[in-house]
C-alpha positions in Angstrom: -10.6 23.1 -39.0 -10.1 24.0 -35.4 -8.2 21.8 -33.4 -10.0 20.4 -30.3 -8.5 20.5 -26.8 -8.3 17.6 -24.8 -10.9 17.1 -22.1 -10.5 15.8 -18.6 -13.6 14.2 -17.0 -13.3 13.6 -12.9 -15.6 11.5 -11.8 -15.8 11.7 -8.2 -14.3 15.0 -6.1 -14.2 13.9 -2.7 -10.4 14.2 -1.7 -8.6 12.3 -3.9 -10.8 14.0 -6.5 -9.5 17.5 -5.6 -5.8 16.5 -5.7 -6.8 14.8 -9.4 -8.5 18.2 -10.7 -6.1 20.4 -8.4 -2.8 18.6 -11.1 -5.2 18.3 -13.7 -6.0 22.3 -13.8 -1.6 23.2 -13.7 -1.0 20.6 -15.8 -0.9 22.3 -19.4 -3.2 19.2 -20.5 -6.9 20.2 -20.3 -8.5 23.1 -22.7 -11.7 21.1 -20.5 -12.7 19.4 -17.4 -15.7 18.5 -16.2 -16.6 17.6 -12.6 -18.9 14.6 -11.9 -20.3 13.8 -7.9 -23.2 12.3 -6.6 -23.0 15.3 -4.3 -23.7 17.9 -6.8 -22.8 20.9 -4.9 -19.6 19.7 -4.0 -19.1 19.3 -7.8 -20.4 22.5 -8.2 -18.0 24.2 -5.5 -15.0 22.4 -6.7 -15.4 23.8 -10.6 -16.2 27.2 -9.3 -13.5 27.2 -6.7 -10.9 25.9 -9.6 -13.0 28.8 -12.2 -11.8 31.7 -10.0 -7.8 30.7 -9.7 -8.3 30.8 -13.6 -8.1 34.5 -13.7 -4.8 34.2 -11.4 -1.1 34.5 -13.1 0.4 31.5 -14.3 -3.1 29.5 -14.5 -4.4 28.6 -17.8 -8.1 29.6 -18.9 -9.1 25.8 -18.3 -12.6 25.5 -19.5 -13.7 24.2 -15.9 -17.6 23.1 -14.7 -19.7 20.5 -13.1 -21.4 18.2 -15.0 -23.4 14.9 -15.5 -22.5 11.6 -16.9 -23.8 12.9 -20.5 -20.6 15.3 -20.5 -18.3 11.9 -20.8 -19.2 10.9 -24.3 -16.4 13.5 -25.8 -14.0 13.1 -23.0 -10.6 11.5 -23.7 -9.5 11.0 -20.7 -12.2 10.0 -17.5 -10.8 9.5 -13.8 -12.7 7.7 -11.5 -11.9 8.6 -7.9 -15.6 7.7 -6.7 -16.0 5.7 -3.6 -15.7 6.1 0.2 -12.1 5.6 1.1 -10.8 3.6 4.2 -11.8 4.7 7.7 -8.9 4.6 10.8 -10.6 2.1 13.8 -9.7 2.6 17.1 -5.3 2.5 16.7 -5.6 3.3 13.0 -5.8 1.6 9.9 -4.1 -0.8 8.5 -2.6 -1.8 5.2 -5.8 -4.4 4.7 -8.4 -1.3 5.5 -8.5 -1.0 0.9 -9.9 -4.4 1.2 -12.8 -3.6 3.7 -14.2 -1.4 0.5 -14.3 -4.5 -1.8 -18.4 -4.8 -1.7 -19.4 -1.2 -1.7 -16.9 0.2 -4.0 -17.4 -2.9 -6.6 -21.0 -1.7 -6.5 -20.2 1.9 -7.2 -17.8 0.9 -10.1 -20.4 -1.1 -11.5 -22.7 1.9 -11.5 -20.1 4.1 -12.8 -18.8 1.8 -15.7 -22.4 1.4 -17.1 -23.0 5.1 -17.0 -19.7 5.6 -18.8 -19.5 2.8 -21.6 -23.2 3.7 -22.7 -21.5 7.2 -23.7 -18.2 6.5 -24.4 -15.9 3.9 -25.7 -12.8 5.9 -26.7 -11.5 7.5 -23.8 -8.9 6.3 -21.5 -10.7 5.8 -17.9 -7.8 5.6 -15.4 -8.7 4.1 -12.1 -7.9 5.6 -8.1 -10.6 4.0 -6.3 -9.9 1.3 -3.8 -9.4 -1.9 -3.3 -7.6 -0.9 -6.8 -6.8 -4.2 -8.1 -10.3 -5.6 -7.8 -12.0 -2.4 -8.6 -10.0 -2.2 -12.4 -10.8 -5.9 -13.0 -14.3 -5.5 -12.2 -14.0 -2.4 -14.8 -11.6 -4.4 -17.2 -13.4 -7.7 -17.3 -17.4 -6.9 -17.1 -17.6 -4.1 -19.5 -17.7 -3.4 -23.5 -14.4 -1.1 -23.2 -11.4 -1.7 -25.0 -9.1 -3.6 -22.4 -6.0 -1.5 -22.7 -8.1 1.5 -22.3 -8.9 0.6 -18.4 -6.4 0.9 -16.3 -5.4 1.5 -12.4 -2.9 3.7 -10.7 -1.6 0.4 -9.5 1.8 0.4 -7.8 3.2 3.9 -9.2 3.0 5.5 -6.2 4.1 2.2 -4.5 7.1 2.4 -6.7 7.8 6.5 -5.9 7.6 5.5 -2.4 10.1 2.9 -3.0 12.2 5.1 -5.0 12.2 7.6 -2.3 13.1 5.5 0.8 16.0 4.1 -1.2 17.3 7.7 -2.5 17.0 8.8 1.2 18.7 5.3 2.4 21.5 6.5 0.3 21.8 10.4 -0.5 20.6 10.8 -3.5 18.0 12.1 -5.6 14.9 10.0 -5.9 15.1 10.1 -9.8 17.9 8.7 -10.1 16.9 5.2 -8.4 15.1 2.8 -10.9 12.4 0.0 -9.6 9.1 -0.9 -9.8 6.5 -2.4 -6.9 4.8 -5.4 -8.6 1.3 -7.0 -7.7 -1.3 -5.2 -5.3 -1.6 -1.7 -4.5 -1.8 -3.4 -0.6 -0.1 -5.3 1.8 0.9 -7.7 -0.6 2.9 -5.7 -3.0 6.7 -6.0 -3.4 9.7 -4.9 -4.9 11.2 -6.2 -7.9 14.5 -6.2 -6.3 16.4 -7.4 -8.8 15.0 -4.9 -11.0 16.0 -2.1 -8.6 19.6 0.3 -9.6 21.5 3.4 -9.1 24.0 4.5 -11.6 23.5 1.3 -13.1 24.4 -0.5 -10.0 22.1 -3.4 -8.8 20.5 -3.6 -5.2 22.9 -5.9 -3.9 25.3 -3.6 -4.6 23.6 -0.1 -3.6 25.1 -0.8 0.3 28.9 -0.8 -0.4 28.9 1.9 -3.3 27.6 4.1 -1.8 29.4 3.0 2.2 26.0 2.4 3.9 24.7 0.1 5.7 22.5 -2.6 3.6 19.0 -2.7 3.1 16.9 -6.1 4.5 14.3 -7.0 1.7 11.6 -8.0 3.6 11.9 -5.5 6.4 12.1 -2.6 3.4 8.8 -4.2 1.4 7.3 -3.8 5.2 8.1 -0.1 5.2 6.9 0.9 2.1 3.9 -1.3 2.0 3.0 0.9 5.2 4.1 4.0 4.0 0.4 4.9 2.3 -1.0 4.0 5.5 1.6 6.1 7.7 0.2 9.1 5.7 -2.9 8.0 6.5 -3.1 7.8 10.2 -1.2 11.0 10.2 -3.8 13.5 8.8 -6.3 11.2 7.8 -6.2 10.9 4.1 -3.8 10.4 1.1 -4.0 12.6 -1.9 -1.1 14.2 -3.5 0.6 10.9 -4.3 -2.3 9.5 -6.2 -3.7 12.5 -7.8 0.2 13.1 -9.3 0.2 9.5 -10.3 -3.7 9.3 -12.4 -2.0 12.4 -14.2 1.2 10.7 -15.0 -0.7 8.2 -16.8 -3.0 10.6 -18.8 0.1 12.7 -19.9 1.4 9.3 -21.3 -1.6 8.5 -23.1 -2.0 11.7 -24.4 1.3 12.6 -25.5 1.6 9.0 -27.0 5.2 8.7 -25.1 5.4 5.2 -24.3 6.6 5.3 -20.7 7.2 2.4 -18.8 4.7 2.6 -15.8 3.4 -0.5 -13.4 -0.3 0.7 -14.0 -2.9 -1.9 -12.9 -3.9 -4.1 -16.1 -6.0 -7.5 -15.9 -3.1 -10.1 -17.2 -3.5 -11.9 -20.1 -1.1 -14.9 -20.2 1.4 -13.2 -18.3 2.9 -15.4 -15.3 0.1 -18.2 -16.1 -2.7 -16.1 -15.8 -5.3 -15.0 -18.3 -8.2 -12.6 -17.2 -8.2 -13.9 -13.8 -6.0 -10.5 -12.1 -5.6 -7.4 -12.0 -2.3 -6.1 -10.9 0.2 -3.7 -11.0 2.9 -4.4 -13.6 5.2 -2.9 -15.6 3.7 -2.0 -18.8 4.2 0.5 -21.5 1.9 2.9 -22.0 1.1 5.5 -24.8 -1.6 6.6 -26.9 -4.1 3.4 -26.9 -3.6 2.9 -22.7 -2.0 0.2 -21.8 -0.3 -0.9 -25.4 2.4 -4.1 -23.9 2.2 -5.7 -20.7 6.0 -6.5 -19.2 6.4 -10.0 -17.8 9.2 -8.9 -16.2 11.9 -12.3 -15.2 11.6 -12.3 -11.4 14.0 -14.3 -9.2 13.1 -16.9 -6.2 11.9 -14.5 -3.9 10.1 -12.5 -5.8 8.2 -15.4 -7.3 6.9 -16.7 -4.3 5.8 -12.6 -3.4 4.0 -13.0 -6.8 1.8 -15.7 -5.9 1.3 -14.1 -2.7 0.0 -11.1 -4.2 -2.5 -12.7 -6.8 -3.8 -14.9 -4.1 -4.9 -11.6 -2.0 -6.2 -10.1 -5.2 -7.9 -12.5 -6.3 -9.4 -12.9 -2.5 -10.6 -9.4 -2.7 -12.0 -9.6 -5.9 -14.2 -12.5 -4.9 -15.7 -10.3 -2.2 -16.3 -7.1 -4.6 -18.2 -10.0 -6.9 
């Protein structure tokens, strides 16, 4: 019996969408991917634009085309990047702009869900469209779908930017530093500081191993909180980051490898709350999604960050209701 290859569906190719497809297509994955837009031709030139760099060295023959919403129901893994993203005003945006989607993008994940679970309920949808938190618990909580199967991005890039302003902080190779962003892929995210390490060493103790000067936490949970948004008002988008996390998660799922990833999940019982947020948290993922949520311990500080967080989640989700 042949063996079938995996299949990719993108739903939604706009930017973000391109960066999704662009991993997806050099990612060894995909024997499949199909291409879903409301603006077909834009589907259409992004499949045949990917089609042609098949026949280029080092590119696998990826089965790549545009489709429709009926090409889901043998997909096993479905992104959903569709939605406008945030605009810059007049001095630029700001790290509340993912909020100003709330009504229009709940509406569109609405649409998109229904389209999807009437074909589908196997398949892993992973989640890129802002606000992200309210978007996945609009997806999590209103549709037939099993739970650990929907998931966000939630704060993985949060946490590579983390990573990265750390390892830079101190000289070293962004791999090396461990520590996860918890809570919304916003303003309101923060560090699990207590969480964080180098060589085994905690936060506290990053600044005199390694004879720098130390890191302030709330001035750091400033700068990477504004980092997205840095990107942003620089050339007017952000891709890479969230197209490389969406395909972090599918590999995870797919190769059953039970990573430990803060992916957006709506909690249930975790920190007192059950199906009331969606957030990022550390969770373990592998071949049925989201398969243990992490309540990680969490000292003073970051306590009173958590509350913050699922107040301005749960905020946004009101106005995407």
């Amino acid at each position: 019996m042949p063996i079938k290859p995996h299949k990719l569906a993108i739903v939604g190719v706009g930017r973000v969408g391109d960066a999704v497809l662009s991993d997806a297509m050099m990612s060894g994955l995909f024997g499949e991917i199909c291409v879903i837009d409301v603006n077909e031709d834009m589907a259409a030139g992004q499949a045949l634009d990917q089609h042609h760099a098949t026949a280029l060295p080092n590119v696998a023959n990826v089965n790549v085309y545009a489709g429709n919403y009926d090409d889901v129901s043998d997909a096993d893994i479905i992104i959903v990047t569709a939605g406008p993203s945030i605009t810059a005003g007049k001095n630029g945006a700001t790290g509340a702009a993912r909020r100003e989607l709330a009504a229009t993008n709940g509406t569109i994940i609405r649409a998109t869900m229904a389209q999807i679970t009437s074909r589908n309920h196997d398949a892993a949808i992973i989640i890129c469209s802002n606000p992200l938190d309210a978007v996945v618990h609009i997806a999590s909580t209103e549709f037939d779908h099993p739970q650990g199967l929907v998931l966000g991005t939630g704060t993985i890039l949060d946490s590579a930017r983390m990573c990265r302003v750390i390892a830079d902080h101190l000289g070293v190779d962004p791999d090396y530093v461990r520590g996860y962003m918890i809570g919304e892929h916003g303003p309101s995210g923060f560090p699990m500081f207590s969480g964080v390490n180098v060589g085994g060493v905690g936060f506290d103790g990053l600044a005199e191993l390694f004879d720098v000067p130390p890191l302030d936490r709330d001035d750091l949970t400033e700068r990477i909180n504004h980092a997205g948004i840095a990107v942003f008002n620089l050339k007017g988008w952000t891709s890479a980051g969230i197209g490389h996390s969406a395909l972090t998660i599918a590999r995870s799922i797919l190769l059953d490898d039970h990573a430990v990833y803060p992916v957006c999940t709506t909690l249930r019982g975790q920190y007192g709350h059950d199906g009331d947020v969606s957030m990022g948290v550390p969770c373990v993922i592998g071949a049925k999604g989201v398969e243990r949520i992490l309540e990680v311990p969490l000292d003073g500080w970051e306590r009173e960050h958590l509350d913050t967080t699922i107040k301005a989640i749960q905020e946004t989700i009101a106005a995407a209701s």
